[in-house]
Each structure stands twice: as C-alpha cells, then as structure tokens.
C-alpha positions in Angstrom: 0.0 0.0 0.0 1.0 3.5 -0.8 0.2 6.7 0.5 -0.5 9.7 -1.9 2.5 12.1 -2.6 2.7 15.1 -0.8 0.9 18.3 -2.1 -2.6 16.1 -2.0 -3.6 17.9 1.3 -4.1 15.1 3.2 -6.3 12.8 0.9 -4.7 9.3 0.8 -4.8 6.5 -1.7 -3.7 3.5 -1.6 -3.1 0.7 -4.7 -3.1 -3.0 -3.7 -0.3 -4.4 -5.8 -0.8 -8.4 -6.8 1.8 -10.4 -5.0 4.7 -10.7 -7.7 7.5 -11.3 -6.3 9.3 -14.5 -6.9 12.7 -15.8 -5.2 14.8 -19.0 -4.2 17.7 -19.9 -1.9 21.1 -20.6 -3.3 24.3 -20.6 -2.1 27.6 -18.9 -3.7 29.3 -21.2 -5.7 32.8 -21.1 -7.4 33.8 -17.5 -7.6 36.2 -16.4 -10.5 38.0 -13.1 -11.1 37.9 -12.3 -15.5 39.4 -9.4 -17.8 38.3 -9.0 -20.8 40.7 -7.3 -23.3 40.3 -4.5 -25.6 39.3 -6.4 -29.0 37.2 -8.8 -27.5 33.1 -8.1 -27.5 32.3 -8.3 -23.8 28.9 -10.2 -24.6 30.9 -12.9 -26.4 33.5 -13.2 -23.9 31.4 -13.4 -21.4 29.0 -16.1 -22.8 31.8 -18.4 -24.5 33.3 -18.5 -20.3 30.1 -19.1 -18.7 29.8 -22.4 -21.8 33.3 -23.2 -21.2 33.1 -23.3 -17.2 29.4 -24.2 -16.9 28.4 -21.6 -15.4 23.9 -21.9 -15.4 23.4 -19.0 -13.0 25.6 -16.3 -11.5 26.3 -12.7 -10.7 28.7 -10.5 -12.0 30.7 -7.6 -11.5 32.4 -5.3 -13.9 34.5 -2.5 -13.7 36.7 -1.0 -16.7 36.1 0.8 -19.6 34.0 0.8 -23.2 35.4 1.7 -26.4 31.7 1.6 -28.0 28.6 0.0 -26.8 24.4 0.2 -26.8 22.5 0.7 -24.0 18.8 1.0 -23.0 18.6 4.0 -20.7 14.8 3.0 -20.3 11.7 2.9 -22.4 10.5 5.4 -25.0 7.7 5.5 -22.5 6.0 3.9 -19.6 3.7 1.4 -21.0 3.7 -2.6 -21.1 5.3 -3.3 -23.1 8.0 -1.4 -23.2 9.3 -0.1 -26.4 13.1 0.4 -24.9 14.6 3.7 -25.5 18.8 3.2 -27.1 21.8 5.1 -26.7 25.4 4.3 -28.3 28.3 5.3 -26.5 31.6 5.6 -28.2 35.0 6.9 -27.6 35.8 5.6 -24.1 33.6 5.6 -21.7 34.5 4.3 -17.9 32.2 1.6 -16.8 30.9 0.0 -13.9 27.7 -2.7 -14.0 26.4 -5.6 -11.9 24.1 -8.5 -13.3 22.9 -12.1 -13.6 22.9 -14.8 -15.2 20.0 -17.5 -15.8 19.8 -19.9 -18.2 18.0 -18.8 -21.7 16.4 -20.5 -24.3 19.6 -21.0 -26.0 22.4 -21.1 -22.7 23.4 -18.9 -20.2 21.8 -15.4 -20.3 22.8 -12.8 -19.5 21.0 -9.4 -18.2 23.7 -6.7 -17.0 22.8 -3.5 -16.1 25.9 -0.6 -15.6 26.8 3.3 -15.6 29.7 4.6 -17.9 30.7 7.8 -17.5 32.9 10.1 -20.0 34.0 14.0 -18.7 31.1 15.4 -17.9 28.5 12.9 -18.9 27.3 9.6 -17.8 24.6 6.9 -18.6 22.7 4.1 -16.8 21.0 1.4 -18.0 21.3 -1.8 -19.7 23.9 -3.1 -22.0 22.8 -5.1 -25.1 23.8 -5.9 -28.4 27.7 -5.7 -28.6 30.0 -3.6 -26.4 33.7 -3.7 -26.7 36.1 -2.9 -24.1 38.7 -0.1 -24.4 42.2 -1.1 -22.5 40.4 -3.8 -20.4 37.3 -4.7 -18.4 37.7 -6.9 -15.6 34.7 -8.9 -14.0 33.9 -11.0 -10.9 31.8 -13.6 -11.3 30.1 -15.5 -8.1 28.4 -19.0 -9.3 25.1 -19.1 -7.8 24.8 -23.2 -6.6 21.5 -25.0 -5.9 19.4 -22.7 -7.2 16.7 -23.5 -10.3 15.7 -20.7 -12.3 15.4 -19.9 -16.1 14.8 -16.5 -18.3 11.4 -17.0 -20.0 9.4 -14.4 -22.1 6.9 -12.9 -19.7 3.1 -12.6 -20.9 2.6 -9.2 -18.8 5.6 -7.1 -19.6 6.8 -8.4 -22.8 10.3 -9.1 -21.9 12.1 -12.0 -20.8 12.5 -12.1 -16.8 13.9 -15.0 -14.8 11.8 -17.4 -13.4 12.0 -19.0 -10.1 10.9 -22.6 -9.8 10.9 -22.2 -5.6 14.0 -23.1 -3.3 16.2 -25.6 -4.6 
C-alpha cells in the first residue's frame, strides 16, 4: 500500500499491488576473477566462459572501460510493453555494472545493467547488443549453486524475466 505524494492535502490513496514477487535460496558457488581485453566483445567473452566453465546461474561484476557499446537508458515510455529507449556510447567511456545470469532459451543469459561515465557525462542502464572494451574490463563472477531458475518471455511485460521454480 502506498500513501499519496505530498501536495494532495491530506487525501490518501492506496493501490493494492498483486503479489509478484518470486525468489529462491542458493548458495555462492565457485567464484572467478575475469578481464576481458580490448578487442574482445564483452557479450561474447562473457558467454563463451560461462559455456566453457558451466556456469547456469551467476552474478557478475564489472569494472573497466567501453570503447563503443548500446544501452537502454529505459523505455520510449512507460507502457507494457515497453518499447526500450537506445543510446550508443563511443570513444571511451568508464564503466561500472552488476548482473545475472539465468539460463535462456539458447544457454546462459545474461542481463547486466551498468553506468559509464565520459568527462562530464554519464549513462545508466542496460547493456545489449555488442560492447567492446577499451584497455580492459575486468569482472567478478560468483556462481550461484543450488538454485533453479530460467529466463522466460513474460506474458505481462513483454520481456524475458527469470523465473524462479521455488527453493532448490
């Protein structure tokens, strides 16, 4: 329930949300430390050592810097579904992100969310398509263990989400 901004002289209203959330219990399996090097596509990399290692589900770190890369910075508007809203950034750009990884429908997946920043201006949002590294990105990456879960296309919001089939 949520009370009604301020400014509304004191009328209150109050939205029942449907209960959404979903979650499960894992524990933190192997943990590697990665860089990825300037004329490598960070996507790739990334996917070809979660294949090589076996990695199903994770999270990962990343801290470095983009020579070029897309982003969704949000949606063109607020709406379901979404019609995401792109940005390119080229020329260097520092970055920092954070995401996860699920199994898609065609191997791991993953969804990884990050800032860059370049003089003045900076960015947020998601990182799709390719995006190359300038000098180096490194990443941590923490296997998640026990844990079953899968990125499906969602009826509601038109994306594809992870699914969580309880606690493993």
């Amino acid at each position: 329930m949520r009370a009604a901004p301020p400014g509304d002289r004191g009328i209150i209203m109050a939205y029942c949300l449907p209960a959404l959330m979903q979650y499960a219990e894992c524990r933190i399996g192997r943990v590697f430390a990665v860089r990825i090097d300037d004329g490598e596509e960070l996507h790739a990399a990334l996917r070809t050592f979660f294949e090589e290692h076996r990695i199903a589900a994770a999270t990962i770190q990343i801290l470095g810097a983009l020579r070029d890369g897309t982003m969704v910075t949000g949606p063109l508007e607020a709406v379901m579904p979404p019609t995401p809203h792109y940005e390119e950034v080229t020329g260097g750009w520092e970055v920092i992100g954070f995401g996860t990884v699920f199994p898609g429908g065609d191997g791991p997946a993953l969804h990884l969310h990050a800032a860059v920043g370049r003089g003045r201006e900076s960015r947020a949002g998601c990182l799709r398509g390719e995006a190359h590294p300038y000098l180096v990105v490194e990443a941590v990456i923490m296997e998640l263990d026990g844990i079953r879960a899968a990125r499906k296309p969602d009826s509601r919001t038109g994306v594809v989400l992870p699914v969580f089939q309880g606690r493993s």
